[in-house]
N, C-alpha and C positions, 0 to 999 in steps of 0.2 A: 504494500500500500504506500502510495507516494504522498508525504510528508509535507504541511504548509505552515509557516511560522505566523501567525495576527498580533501585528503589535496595537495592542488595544482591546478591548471585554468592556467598551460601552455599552451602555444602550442602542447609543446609534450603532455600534457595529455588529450586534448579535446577528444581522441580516449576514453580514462575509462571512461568518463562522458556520452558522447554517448553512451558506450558500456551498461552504466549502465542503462539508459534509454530503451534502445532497450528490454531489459531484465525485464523491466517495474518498477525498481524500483524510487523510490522518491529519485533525487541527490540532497546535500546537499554540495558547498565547500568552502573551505577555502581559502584564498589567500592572500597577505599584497601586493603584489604589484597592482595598483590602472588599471593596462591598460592589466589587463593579459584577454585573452579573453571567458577564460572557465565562467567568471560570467554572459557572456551571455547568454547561453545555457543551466547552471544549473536552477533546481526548485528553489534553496533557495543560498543565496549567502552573506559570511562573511568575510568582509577586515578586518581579524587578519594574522598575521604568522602563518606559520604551525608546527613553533619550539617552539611553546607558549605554554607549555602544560596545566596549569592550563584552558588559555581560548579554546583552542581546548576542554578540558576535558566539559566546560562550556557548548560548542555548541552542544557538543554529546546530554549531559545528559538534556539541551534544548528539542534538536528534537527528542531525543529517539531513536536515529539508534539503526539501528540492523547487523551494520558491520561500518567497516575504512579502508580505502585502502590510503596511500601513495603511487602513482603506479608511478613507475619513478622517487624518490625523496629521495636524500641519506638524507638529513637535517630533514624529514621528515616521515621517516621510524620509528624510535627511537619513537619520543610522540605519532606515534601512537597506538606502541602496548604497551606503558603506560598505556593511554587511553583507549583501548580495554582491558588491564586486571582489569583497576579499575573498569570498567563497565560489565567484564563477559562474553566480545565476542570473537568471532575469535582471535585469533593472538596465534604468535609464541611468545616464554620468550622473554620479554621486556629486562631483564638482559642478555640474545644471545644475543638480536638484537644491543645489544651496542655494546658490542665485536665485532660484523663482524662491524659494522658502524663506529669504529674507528680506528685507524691505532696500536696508541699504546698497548691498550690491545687486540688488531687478533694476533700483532706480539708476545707479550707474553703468548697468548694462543697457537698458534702456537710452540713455543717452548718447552712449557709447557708439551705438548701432541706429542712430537715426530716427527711431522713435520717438513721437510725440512726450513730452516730461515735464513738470511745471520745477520750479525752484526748491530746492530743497536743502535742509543745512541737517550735517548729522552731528550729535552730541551728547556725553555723558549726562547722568541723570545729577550729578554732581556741578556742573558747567554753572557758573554765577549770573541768575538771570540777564543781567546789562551787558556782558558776552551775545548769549545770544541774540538778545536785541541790535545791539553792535551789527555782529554778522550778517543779521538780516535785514538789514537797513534798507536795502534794494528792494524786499519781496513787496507786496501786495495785497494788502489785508480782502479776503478773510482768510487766517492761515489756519493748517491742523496742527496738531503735534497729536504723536504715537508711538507705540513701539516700534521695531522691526522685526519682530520673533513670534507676534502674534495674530492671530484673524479674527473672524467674526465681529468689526470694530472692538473688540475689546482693548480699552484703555485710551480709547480715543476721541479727542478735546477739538470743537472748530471754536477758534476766536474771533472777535468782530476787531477787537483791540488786543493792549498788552494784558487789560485787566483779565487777571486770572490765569498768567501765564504760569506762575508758581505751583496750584490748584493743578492745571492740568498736567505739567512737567510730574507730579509725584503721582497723576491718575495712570498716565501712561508705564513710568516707574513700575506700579504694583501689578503689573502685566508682564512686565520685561524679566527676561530669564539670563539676557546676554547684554546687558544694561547699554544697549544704544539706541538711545531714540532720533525721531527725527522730525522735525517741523519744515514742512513746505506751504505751496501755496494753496489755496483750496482753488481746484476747475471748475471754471464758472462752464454750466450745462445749456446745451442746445436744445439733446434731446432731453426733455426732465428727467426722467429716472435713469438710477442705474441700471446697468445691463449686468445680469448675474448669468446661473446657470450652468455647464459643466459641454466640453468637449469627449470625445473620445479620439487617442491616434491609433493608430496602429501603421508599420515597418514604414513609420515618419511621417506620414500624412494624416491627416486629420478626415477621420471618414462617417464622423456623427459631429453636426453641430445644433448643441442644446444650450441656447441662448435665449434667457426669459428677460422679463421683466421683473423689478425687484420692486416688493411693494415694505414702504416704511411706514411706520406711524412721526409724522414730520411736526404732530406739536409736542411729542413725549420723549421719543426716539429716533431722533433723524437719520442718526448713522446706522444704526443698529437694524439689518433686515429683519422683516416680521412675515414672510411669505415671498413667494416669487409665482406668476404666472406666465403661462406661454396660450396663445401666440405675443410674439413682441411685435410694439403696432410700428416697425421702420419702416423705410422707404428700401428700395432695390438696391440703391449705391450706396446708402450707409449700411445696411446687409453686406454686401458686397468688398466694403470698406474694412469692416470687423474681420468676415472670416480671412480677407488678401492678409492682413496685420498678424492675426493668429497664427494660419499657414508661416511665416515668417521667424516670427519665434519660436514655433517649435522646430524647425529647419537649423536656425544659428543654435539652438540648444544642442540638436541633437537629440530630442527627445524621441523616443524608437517606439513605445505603448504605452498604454492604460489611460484614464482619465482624468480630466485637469480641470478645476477650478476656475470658473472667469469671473472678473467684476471687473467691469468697463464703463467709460464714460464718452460722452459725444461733446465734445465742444461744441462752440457755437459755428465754427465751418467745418465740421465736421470729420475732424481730426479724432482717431481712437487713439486714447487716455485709458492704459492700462493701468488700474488700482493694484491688481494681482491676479496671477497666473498659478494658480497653485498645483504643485504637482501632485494631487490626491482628487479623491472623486471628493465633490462637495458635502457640508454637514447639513444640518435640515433634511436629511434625508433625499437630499437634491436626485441620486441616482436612483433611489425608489419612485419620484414622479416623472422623471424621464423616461422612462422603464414603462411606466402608464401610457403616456403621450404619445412615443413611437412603437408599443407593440413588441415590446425587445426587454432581453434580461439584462441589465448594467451591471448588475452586483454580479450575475456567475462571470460574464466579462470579464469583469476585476479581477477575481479569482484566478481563469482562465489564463490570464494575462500573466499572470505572478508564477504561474507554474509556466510559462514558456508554448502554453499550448493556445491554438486558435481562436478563438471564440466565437461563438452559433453564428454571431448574425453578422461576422464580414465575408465581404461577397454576395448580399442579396441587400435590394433597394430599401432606404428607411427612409420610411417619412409619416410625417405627424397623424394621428389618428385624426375622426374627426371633433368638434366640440373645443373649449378652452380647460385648459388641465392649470393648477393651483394648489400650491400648499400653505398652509396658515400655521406660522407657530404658535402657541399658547404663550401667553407673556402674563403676569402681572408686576403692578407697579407700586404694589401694596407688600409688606412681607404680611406672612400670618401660617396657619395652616390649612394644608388643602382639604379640601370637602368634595368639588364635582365642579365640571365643565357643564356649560348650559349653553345648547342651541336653537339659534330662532327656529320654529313652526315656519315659517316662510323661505327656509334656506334650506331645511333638515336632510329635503330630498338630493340634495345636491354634494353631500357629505358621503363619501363613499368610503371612508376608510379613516379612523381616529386610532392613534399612537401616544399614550399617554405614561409620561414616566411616570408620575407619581400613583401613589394611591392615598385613601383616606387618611387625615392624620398626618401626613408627611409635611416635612417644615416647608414652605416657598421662603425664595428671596426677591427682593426688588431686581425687576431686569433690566439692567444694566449693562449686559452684552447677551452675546449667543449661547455662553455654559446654563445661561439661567432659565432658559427655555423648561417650560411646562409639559411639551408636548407636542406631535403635530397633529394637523387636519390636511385633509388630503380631500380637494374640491373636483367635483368637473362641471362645467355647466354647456348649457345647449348656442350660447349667443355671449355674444361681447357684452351688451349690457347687461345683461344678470351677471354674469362676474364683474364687471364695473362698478354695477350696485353694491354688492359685496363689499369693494374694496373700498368704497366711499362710507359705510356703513357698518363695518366691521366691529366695533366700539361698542353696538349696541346688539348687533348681531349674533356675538359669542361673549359669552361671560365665563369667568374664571372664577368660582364663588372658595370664599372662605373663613374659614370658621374664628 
């Protein structure tokens, strides 16, 4: 039986471990946190981190995999295609995968190579406010400052001014693992929203593009995605503009398989502004609704991929089912304890599939990025404006009750 190493035992990743099993192979995973629930469910099960690479490297050459998948896992992507190349398997350059995986060298690569890039200063979390200010005497208010080590906005501050540059500097800090942050410009938007959603390559081209729309809640949580839907309402050339740019980067990477992460932006002439390219499949469960949309398995994919072998659905046409597909994270902005999800009577039909970490009694946190998520909702609807309605109406639509 051939052997796969999962670094991670989320929630969101109990889908790989399954997927991996279905597929008949021996799962093997990794995890540091003591209550994650994937070590139920895997064959073989190791409480390390999965940023450890020596003892990841250990476990491999232990059990003798014959693949590594970090599937969902930005912290985790990086050791593993260390990992996979000091042992001769699958993976993409470990030396790429750092690059997309952190903020400071994508934005210098980015640069580097001609792509669109707004201003950017990198610095320790230490660096004496009037330093940075200094440095960035040139930029253009409204700036961000963030980490570089982390996603799902987490730890991330847009200023109008300097006030609260202090405030954000140590928000961003309690996120950072490799303590370099960085403050650029924010991209003033053409098309409004961002552009999320997840690619697939395979032997270096890019032969599924799952490119949604990212829906925020913009008076609570601006930066923080809360759902994505597909179709995306673009035009042919900014279509056209996206995938030419995409295709591109993964060519200078060199990236060879599996799935990646997008969030993009459109300027105002319609320049794509890469936010990040991540080299894992998306969290929110992004490859489970993509999965829905075109009719095709992501997650045995991924799998697939990691062990070196083909997967089902390249070489036959994908393209989008019919209907608008959507998924809705759970958020609240309250802590308390959880009780139950409530949905509208006038949406309910449209609810095809609820994913709910918690259960009764379980503590919530205020959301404040992507770890704090509730849960998902997984929508389809018949017409653009019944998910539009949704999306304008969500607030009162779903409720998060608790006790």
């Amino acid at each position: 039986m051939k052997k796969i190493l999962l670094l991670g035992g989320s929630a969101q990743q109990l889908v790989a471990i399954r997927s991996a099993k279905e597929l008949g192979y021996y799962t093997v995973v990794c995890d540091y946190l003591p209550d994650n629930p994937g070590q139920y469910i895997a064959d073989k099960f190791y409480g390390i981190s999965t940023t450890d690479v020596d003892a990841v490297f250990e476990v491999a050459k232990k059990e003798q995999v014959d693949g590594i998948l970090a599937y969902a896992s930005d912290p985790a992507a990086l050791p593993a295609a260390i990992v996979a190349e000091r042992l001769g398997l699958p993976t993409n350059p470990s030396k790429n995968v750092e690059i997309l995986g952190l903020k400071h060298p994508w934005r210098k690569f980015l640069q580097e190579n001609g792509f669109a890039c707004p201003k950017v200063y990198q610095f320790h979390p230490s660096t004496p406010p009037d330093e940075i200010i200094t440095a960035t005497r040139h930029f253009i208010f409204p700036l961000v400052v963030k980490p570089t080590d982390s996603s799902g906005s987490k730890g991330v501050t847009k200023l109008d001014d300097w006030t609260g540059l202090e405030k954000a500097i140590a928000w961003a800090d309690s996120y950072s693992r490799n303590k370099v942050l960085l403050i650029e410009e924010y991209i003033q938007r053409g098309f409004p929203s961002v552009i999320g959603g997840d690619i697939f390559v395979w032997d270096g081209k890019i032969v599924l593009y799952g490119e949604m729309e990212c829906l925020r809640d913009e008076l609570r949580s601006p930066l923080i995605p809360i759902g994505e839907k597909k179709p995306l309402k673009i035009n042919e050339l900014q279509k056209n503009r996206i995938h030419c740019e995409l295709q591109r980067v993964v060519t200078a990477l060199d990236i060879r398989f599996g799935e990646m992460n997008i969030e993009i932006l459109l300027d105002k002439d319609d320049h794509v502004h890469f936010l990040e390219l991540g080299p894992r499949a998306g969290g929110n469960m992004i490859p489970i609704q993509l999965s829905d949309a075109f009719g095709i398995d992501l997650v045995k994919a991924n799998v697939q991929a990691a062990m070196g072998e083909t997967p089902d659905f390249i070489g036959t046409p994908v393209t989008p089912l019919p209907g608008c597909y959507m998924h809705y994270v759970l958020h609240s902005y309250e802590a308390g304890t959880f009780q139950s999800v409530s949905i509208d009577e006038s949406i309910s039909r449209f609810v095809y599939r609820q994913v709910i970490y918690k259960k009764e009694g379980d503590p919530v946190e205020v959301f404040d990025g992507a770890g704090k998520a509730l849960g998902i909702l997984f929508l389809h609807f018949d017409t653009v404006d019944e998910m539009e309605h949704f999306c304008r109406n969500h607030h009162s639509l779903i409720r998060v009750n608790l006790k």
